[in-house]
Every structure is written in structure tokens, then in C-alpha cells.
C-alpha positions, 0 to 999 in steps of 0.5 A: 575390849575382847575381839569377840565382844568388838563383834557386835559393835563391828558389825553395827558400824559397817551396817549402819548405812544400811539400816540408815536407808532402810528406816528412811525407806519405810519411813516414808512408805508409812507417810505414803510418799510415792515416788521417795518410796520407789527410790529409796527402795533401789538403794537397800539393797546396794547399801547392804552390799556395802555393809558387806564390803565395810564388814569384811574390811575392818573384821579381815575376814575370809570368805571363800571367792564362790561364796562371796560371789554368791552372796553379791550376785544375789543381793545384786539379783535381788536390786533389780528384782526390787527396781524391776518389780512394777513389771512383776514377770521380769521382777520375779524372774530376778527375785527366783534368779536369786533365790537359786543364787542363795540356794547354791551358796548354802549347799556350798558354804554349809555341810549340815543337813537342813532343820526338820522344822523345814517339813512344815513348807510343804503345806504352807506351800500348798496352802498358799497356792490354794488360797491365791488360785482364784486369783493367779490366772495365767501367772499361776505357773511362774508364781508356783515355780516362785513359791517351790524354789523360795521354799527350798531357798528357806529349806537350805538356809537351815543347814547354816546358823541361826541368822541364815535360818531366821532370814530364810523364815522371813523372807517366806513370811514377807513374800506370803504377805506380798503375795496376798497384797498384789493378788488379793485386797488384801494387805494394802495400807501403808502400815502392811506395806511396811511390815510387809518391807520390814521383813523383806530387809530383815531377811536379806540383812540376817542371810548375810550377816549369816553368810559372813559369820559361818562362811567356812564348811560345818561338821554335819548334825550327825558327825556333831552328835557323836563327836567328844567334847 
């Protein structure tokens, strides 16, 4: 088997903890089993980090120290934004701690200018604080810093390659959702919940699956329109 076809199979072997924990997780959030819920939640994501390690190890591949580091703090920044969530101040504050972590790896990691499909955050921003408003009161300030810094997080997540950009996307798609679910009444059976994860952990598990496979600088799109063949 060619290097380039054992990629794939790699980076399954490596993952599979992972995705083990993840498909319990929303097993039994979809059963309603609270508290195996709650602590199933807390082991995602130290289970991805560990696919992380396990990837860089049997790949040998290099990744630059700031970039790694970067990658670890926020996924660990994003564990305690998952444990610390019921105190939803605090949990947010880990959440847009980790947010800025992943925006200050792809402007670092990657070269490329962000995607121009990104203009359309603008009103999904704006549409999104209209329709919460009425419901935010005194936390409408911090869930409007949130929503800025996660949209610009899935801005630069587009100047990577096709998996950072896809976990960009998803990450703003869960964190709508879970926005509707703790203000409003909407979004609140067991089976949203789990779309609501689902997507959640996709985006985590493609922003660093992302990070590992293009972890070098890219040429940027105008300097790779004009270069030769």
C-alpha cells in the first residue's frame, strides 16, 4: 500500500478513540441519560487530543511548536468550555478563549486569503442576534462578543484546506443551534440535542485533522493563479 493511500487508514486507527467516545456520547444523550451524558461529554475531547498525539506518532510527521501548541490549547480551552458549560459565563468565556486560539493558528499555519463565500457571516450574524435579542437580556453583550469572534474564527478557518474550512462551518451551524436551544424553546428534544453535538464534534474533529494535514505555510490564491504548472 502507497504512503499516500495508508493516509486514510492512519488517520482512522489514531482516531478511533475518538470517534468510540463520541458515538457513546450521543448514544446515550439520544437515550436521555443524564448524568453518563454529562460525563461522557468531558472525555471528547481529551480523546481527540489523543488521536492528535496517536496521528503525529505513527504518521512522524512535523508540526511546527506554535502551531501544535495552538491546536492543544484549544482543544483543551474547548474541554473546559464543554465541562464548565452549565455555569454558561464561564463556559463561554473557555469556548471564545478558544475560538481566538484557533484564530491565531490559522493566521499563523496558513498564507491563503480567507474564502469569499465568508461575506455571507455578516448577516448571519446580524440575523442571528435579531432573532436571540428578546431573549438575551443582560448576557446579550458577551453572546454578541461570542458570535463576532466565532464568526471571524470560521472566516479564517477558510484560508486552510477543505477540512478546517468544513469545521469552521460547523462549528457556527452547532453554536447557532445551541443558541436557540439555551434561549428560546426551541431545539430542546433529545434528538436536536444530538444533531446539535454531532456537529459540535465534526467541527472539532475536521479543524484538526485540518491543522495536521496542511500544518506548513500555503502559496496565497493570487500567487497560485499566476504561478506555472
Amino acid at each position: 500500500m502507497s504512503r499516500v493511500g495508508a493516509r486514510p487508514a492512519i488517520a482512522a486507527i489514531a482516531f478511533l478513540p475518538f470517534v468510540a467516545v463520541s458515538v457513546f456520547h450521543l448514544t446515550v444523550k439520544l437515550m436521555g441519560i443524564v448524568e453518563l451524558d454529562r460525563w461522557t461529554k468531558g472525555l471528547t475531547m481529551p480523546a481527540l487530543l489523543l488521536g492528535v498525539v496517536l496521528w503525529l506518532i505513527v504518521t512522524r510527521r512535523r508540526i511546527s511548536g506554535p502551531v501544535l501548541a495552538l491546536l492543544v490549547a484549544a482543544l483543551a480551552l474547548s474541554w473546559l468550555g464543554d465541562v464548565m458549560l452549565p455555569f454558561f459565563v464561564l463556559g463561554l468565556s473557555f469556548f471564545l478563549a478558544a475560538h481566538v486560539a484557533y484564530i491565531v493558528l490559522f493566521h499563523l499555519a496558513f498564507l491563503r486569503r480567507p474564502s469569499w463565500w465568508t461575506v455571507g457571516l455578516i448577516p448571519w450574524f446580524a440575523g442571528l442576534l435579531l432573532a436571540l435579542w428578546p431573549y438575551l437580556g443582560e448576557l446579550a453583550p458577551i453572546v454578541g462578543i461570542y458570535g463576532a469572534v466565532l464568526g471571524y474564527m470560521a472566516t479564517s478557518a477558510s484560508r486552510g484546506n477543505a477540512l478546517t474550512t468544513i469545521g469552521g462551518a460547523l462549528f457556527v451551524a452547532s453554536d447557532s443551534l445551541l443558541a436557540f436551544r439555551l434561549f428560546t424553546p426551541l431545539f430542546q428534544t433529545p434528538p436536536e440535542d444530538v444533531i446539535i453535538m454531532g456537529l459540535y464534534l465534526g467541527a472539532q474533529f475536521c479543524i484538526a485533522l485540518g491543522v495536521m494535514r496542511t500544518s506548513v505555510p500555503r502559496v496565497p490564491r493570487r500567487a497560485a493563479v499566476g504561478a506555472p504548472a
